[in-house]
C-alpha positions as CSV (number, residue, x, y, z in Angstrom):
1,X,9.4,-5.8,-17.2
2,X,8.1,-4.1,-14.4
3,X,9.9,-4.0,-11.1
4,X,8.8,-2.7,-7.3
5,X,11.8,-1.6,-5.6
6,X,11.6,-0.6,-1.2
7,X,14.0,1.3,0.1
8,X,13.2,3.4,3.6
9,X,16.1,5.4,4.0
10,X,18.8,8.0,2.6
11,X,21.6,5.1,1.6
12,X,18.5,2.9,0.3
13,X,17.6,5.9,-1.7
14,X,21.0,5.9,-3.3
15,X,21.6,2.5,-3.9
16,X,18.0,2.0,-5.3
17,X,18.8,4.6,-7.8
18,X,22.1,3.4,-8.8
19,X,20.2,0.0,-9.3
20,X,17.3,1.5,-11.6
21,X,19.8,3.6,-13.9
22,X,21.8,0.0,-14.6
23,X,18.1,-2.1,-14.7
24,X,17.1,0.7,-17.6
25,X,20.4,-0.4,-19.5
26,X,19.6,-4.1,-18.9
27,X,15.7,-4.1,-19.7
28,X,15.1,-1.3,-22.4
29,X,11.3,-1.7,-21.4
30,X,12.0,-1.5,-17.4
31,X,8.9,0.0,-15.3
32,X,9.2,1.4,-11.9
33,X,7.2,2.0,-9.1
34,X,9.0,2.4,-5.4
35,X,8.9,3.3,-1.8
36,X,12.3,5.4,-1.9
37,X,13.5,8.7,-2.0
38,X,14.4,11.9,-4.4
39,X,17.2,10.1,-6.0
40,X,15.1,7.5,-7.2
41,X,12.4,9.5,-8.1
42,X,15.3,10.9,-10.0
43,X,15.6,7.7,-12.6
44,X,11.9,7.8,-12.9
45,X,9.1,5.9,-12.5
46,X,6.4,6.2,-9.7
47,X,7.3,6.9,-6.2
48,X,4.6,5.8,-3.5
49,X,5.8,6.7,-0.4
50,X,8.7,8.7,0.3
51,X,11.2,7.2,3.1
52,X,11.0,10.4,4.9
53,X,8.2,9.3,6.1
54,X,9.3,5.8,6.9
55,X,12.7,5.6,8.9
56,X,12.6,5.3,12.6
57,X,15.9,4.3,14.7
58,X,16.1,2.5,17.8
59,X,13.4,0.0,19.5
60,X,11.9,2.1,21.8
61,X,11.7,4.5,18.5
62,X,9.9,2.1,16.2
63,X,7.2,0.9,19.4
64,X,6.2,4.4,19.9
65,X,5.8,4.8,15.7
66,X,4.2,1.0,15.2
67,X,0.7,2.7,14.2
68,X,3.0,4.4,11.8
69,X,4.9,1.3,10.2
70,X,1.8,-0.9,10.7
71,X,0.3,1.8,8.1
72,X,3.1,2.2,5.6
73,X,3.3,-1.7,5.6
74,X,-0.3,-2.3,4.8
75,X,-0.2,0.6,2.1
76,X,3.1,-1.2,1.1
77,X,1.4,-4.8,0.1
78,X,-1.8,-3.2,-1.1
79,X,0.4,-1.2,-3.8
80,X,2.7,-4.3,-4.7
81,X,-0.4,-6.6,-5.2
82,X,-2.2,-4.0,-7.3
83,X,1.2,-3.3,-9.6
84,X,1.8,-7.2,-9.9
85,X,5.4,-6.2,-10.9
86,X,7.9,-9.0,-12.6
87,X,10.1,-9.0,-9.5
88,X,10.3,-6.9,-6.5
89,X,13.6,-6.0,-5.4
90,X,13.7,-5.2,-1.8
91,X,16.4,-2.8,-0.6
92,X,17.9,-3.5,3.5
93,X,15.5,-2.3,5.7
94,X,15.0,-5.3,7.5
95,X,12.5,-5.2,10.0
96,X,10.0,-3.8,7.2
97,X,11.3,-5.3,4.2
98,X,10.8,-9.1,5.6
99,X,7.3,-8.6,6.1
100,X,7.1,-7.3,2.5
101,X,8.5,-10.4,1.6
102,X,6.7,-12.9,3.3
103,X,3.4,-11.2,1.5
104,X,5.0,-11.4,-1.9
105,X,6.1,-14.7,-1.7
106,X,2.8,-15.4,-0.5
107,X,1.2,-13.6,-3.4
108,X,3.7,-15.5,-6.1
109,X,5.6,-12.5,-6.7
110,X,9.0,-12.8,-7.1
111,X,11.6,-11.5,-4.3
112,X,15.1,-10.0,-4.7
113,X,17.1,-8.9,-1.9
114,X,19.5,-6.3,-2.9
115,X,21.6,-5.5,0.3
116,X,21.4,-8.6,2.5
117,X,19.6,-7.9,5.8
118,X,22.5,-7.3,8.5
119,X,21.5,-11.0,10.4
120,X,24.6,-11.7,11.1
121,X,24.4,-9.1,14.0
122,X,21.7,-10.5,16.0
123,X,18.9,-12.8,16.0
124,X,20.6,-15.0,13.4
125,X,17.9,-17.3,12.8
126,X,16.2,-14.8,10.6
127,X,18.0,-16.5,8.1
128,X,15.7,-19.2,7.8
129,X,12.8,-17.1,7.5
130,X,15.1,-15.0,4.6
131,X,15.6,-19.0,3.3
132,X,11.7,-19.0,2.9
133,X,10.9,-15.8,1.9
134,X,13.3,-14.5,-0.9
135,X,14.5,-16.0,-4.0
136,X,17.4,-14.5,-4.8
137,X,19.5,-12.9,-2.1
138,X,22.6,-10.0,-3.2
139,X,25.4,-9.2,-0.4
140,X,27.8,-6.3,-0.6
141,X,29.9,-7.9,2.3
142,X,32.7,-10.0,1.1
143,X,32.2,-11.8,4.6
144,X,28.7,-12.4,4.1
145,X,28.8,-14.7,1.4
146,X,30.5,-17.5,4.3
147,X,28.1,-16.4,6.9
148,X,25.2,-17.2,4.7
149,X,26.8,-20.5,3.2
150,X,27.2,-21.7,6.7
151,X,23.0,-21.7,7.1
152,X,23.3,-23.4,3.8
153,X,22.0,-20.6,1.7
154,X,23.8,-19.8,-1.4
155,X,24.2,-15.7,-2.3
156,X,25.9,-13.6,-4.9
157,X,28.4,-11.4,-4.0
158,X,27.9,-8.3,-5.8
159,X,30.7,-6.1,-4.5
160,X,29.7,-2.5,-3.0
161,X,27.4,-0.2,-4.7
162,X,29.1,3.0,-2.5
163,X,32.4,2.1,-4.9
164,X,29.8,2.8,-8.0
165,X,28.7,5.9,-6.5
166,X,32.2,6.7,-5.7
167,X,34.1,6.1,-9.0
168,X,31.2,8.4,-11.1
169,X,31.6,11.1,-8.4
170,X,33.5,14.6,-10.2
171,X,34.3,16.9,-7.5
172,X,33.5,20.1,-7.8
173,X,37.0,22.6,-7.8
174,X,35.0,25.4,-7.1
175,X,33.3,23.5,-3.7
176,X,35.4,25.9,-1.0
177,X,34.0,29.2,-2.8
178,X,30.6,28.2,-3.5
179,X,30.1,27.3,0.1
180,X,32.2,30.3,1.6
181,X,34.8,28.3,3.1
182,X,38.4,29.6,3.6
183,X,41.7,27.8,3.3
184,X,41.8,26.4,6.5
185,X,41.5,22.6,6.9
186,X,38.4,21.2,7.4
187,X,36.7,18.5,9.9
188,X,33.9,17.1,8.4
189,X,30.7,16.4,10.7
190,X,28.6,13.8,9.3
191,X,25.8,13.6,12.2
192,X,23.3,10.9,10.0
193,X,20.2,11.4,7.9
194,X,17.3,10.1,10.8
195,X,16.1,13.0,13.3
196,X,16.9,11.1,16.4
197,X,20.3,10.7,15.7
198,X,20.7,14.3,14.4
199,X,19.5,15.3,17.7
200,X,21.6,13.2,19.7
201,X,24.5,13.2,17.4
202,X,25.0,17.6,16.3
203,X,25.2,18.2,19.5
204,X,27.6,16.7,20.9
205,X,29.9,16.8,17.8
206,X,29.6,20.7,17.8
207,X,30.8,20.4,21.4
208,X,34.4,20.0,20.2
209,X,34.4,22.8,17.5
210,X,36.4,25.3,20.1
211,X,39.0,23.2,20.7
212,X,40.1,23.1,16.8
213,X,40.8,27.2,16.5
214,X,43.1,26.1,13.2
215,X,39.9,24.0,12.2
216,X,37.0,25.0,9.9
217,X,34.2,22.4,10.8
218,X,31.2,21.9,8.0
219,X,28.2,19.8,8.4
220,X,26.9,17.5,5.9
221,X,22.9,18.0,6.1
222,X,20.2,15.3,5.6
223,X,18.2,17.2,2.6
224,X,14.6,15.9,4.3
225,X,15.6,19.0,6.7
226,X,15.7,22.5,6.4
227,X,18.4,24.5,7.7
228,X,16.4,26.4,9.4
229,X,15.9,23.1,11.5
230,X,20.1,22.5,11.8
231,X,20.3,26.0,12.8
232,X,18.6,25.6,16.1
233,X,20.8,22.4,16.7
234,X,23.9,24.7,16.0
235,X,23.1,27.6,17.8
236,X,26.0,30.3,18.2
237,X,28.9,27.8,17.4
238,X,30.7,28.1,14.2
239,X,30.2,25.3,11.7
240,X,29.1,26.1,8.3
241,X,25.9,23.9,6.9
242,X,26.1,22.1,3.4
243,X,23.5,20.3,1.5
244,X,23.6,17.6,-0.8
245,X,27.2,17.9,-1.7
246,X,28.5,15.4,1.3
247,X,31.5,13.8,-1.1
248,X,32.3,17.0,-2.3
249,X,32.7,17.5,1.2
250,X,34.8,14.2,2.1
251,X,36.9,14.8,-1.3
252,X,38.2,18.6,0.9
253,X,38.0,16.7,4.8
254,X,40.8,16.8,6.1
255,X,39.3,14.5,8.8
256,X,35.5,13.6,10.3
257,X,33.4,12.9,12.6
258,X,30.4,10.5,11.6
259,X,27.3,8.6,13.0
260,X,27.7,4.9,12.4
261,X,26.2,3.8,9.4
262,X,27.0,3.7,5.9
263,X,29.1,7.5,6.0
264,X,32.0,5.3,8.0
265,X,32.5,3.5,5.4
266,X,32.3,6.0,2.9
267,X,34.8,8.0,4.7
268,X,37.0,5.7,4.4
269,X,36.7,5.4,1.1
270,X,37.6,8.5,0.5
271,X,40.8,8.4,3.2
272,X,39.5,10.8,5.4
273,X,40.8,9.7,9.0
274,X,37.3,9.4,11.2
275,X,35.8,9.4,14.8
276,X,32.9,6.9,14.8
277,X,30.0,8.1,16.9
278,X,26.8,6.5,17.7
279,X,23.9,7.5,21.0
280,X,20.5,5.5,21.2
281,X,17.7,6.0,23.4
282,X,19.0,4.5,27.0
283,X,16.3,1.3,26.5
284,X,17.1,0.7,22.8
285,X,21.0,0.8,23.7
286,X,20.0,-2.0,26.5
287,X,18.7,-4.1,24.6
288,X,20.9,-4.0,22.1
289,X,23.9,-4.6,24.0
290,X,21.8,-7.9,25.4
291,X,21.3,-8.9,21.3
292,X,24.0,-8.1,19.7
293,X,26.6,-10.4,18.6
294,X,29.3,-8.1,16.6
295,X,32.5,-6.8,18.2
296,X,32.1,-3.6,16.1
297,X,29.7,-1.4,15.0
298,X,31.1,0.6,12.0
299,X,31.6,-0.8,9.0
300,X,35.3,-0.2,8.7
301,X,36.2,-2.5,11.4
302,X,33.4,-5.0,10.5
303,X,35.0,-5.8,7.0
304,X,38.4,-6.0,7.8
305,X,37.5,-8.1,11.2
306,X,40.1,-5.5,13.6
307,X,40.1,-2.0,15.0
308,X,40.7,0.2,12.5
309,X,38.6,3.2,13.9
310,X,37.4,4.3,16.9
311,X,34.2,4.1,17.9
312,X,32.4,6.0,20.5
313,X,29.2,5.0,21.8
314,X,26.8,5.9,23.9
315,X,27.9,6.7,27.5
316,X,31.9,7.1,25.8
317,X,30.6,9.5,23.0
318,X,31.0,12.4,24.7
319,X,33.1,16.0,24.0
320,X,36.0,15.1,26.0
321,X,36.0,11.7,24.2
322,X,35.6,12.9,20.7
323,X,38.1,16.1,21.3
324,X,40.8,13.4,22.3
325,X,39.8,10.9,19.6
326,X,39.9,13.9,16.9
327,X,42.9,15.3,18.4
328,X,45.1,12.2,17.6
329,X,43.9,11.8,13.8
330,X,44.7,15.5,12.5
331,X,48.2,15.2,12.7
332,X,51.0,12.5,13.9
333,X,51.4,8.6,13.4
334,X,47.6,7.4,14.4
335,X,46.5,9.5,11.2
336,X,48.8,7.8,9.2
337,X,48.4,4.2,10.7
338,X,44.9,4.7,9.6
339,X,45.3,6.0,6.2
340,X,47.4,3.0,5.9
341,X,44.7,0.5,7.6
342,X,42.3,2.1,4.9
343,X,44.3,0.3,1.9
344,X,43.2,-3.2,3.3
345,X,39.7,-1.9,3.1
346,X,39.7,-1.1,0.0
347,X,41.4,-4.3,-1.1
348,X,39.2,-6.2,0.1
349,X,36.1,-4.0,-1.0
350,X,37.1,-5.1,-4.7
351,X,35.9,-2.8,-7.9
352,X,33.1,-0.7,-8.7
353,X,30.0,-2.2,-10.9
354,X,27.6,-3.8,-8.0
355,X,24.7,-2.5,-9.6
356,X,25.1,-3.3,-12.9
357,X,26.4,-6.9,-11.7
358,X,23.1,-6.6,-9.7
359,X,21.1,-5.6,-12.7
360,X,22.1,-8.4,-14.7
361,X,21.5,-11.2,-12.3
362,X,18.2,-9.5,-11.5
363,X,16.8,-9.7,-15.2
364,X,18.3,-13.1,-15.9
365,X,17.1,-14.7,-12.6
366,X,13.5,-13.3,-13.5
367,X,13.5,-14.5,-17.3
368,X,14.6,-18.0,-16.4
């Protein structure tokens, strides 16, 4: 069968890929063609549009790029109607990928939402257009599943795809040598994959680098940059710069700082003790604060409904903050209240094998 997968950022990229390699064991005659990234690309098929090219954070962000999206959405639609795949599977990305679906659904193709749309923030009655728009809908929330049932749609629950990606990952023993790190611990900097955030994030985060003397700090870079580019963001302070090896990375953390997103929750994953961080643009933060109906922003806290990390953000995610934050978490009883917190996470996470769960719902939804 042939299947049209969107994703428009790094974590889609992953997931997306994950999903593919498990959709080839399902359907031995699987077809691809994608909006994604290098690790899809990396399963095969045809990639249209890479999401380098796509992602933009923020609302004042995406109105100053709308000629931008307004053109990858049109090229989007014209692609899917000329592949006329079996199913398209349509990876988070919310504010582009329910446009994409309204078309399809239009167009009689079929939709499948891997990665619910996070509508349980704000503007909840997107629901009902999801309701309209997409057949089958896959959360990797245990709490979604309620949330949805309680706008009367029914969901699978798939479990968490970063748990696959996790429980394949080998580390590499030889990590500290290749990358000419020493013995001392290290504090992981995880500043996102999007350029905005990079630029607001590195920054700041490298601010706190002196006060650590018995610290080795390594960044975890977006591989849609060069290093050339980090290295103006880094300047004269010492942080070493690491591509494409970001578990390998958590596996040797002693403890991190990291941009809200999906790297909180894989950090905790992997029991390194973190600093959530997040700065938007001063209008985008506005209205977001006016829309917004979470008490959290990092996925850590959001699953297990309590503070379990701190997050700075915005006006509070500053050096003094973050030196403070970091300082309580390397040693003494907040790191190991947290490490402990982290086992309820991952109790309620559940086992690895969302994408081939995925996979198999996917091909038998489509067939019947």
């Amino acid at each position: 069968m042939k299947y049209y997968l969107v994703a428009g950022e790094a974590s889609g990229d992953l997931h997306g890929a994950n999903l593919m390699k498990a959709l080839k064991l399902e359907d031995a005659n699987a077809e691809f063609r994608y909006f994604g990234g290098d690790k899809m690309q990396a399963q095969g098929g045809y990639l249209a549009k890479h999401y380098a090219d796509m992602a933009f954070m923020g609302f004042t962000e995406v109105v100053l790029n709308l000629r931008t999206i307004f053109k990858n959405l049109k090229a989007c639609k014209a692609d899917i109607l000329a592949y006329q795949p079996d199913a398209l599977i349509l990876i988070d990305f919310p504010g582009f990928n329910l446009k994409v679906a309204d078309f399809a659904k239009a167009n009689h193709i079929k939709v499948c939402y891997y990665i619910s749309p996070k509508v349980w923030a704000w503007n909840q009655k997107r629901v009902l257009k999801i309701k309209k728009s997409v057949d089958h809908l896959f959360c990797i929330l245990p709490f979604e599943v309620d949330f949805y049932k309680n706008w009367g749609m029914e969901v699978d629950y798939v479990g968490n795809p970063l748990l696959d990606e996790i429980a394949a990952f080998k580390p590499n023993s030889n990590f500290r040598v290749a990358n000419a790190l020493n013995e001392k611990p290290i504090i992981a900097l995880l500043p996102g994959s999007r350029k905005q955030e990079i630029e607001r994030l590195l920054p700041v985060m490298l601010g706190v680098v002196n006060a650590f003397k018995d610290y080795q700090f390594v960044i975890a870079a977006a591989p849609t940059f060069t290093a050339n580019y980090y290295q103006e963001l880094i300047g004269d302070q010492h942080a070493t710069l690491i591509f494409n090896q970001t578990y390998d990375l958590l596996h040797e953390a002693h403890a991190a700082v990291v941009a809200s997103g999906t790297a909180t929750l894989e950090t905790a994953l992997f029991n390194v003790p973190q600093v959530v961080v997040y700065r938007g643009g001063a209008i985008s933060i506005a209205i977001a604060r006016l829309l917004v109906k979470i008490r959290f922003i990092s996925l850590v806290n959001l699953i297990v409904d309590r503070k379990i990390v701190t997050e700075l953000i915005q006006e509070d995610c500053s050096v003094n903050k973050i030196t403070e934050e970091l300082k309580q978490i390397v040693t003494g009883a907040e790191r190991q209240t947290m490490l402990q917190d982290y086992q309820q996470l991952h109790q309620l996470m559940g086992d690895a094998g969302a994408s081939e769960r995925t996979a198999k719902l996917i091909v038998q939804r489509i067939k019947h």
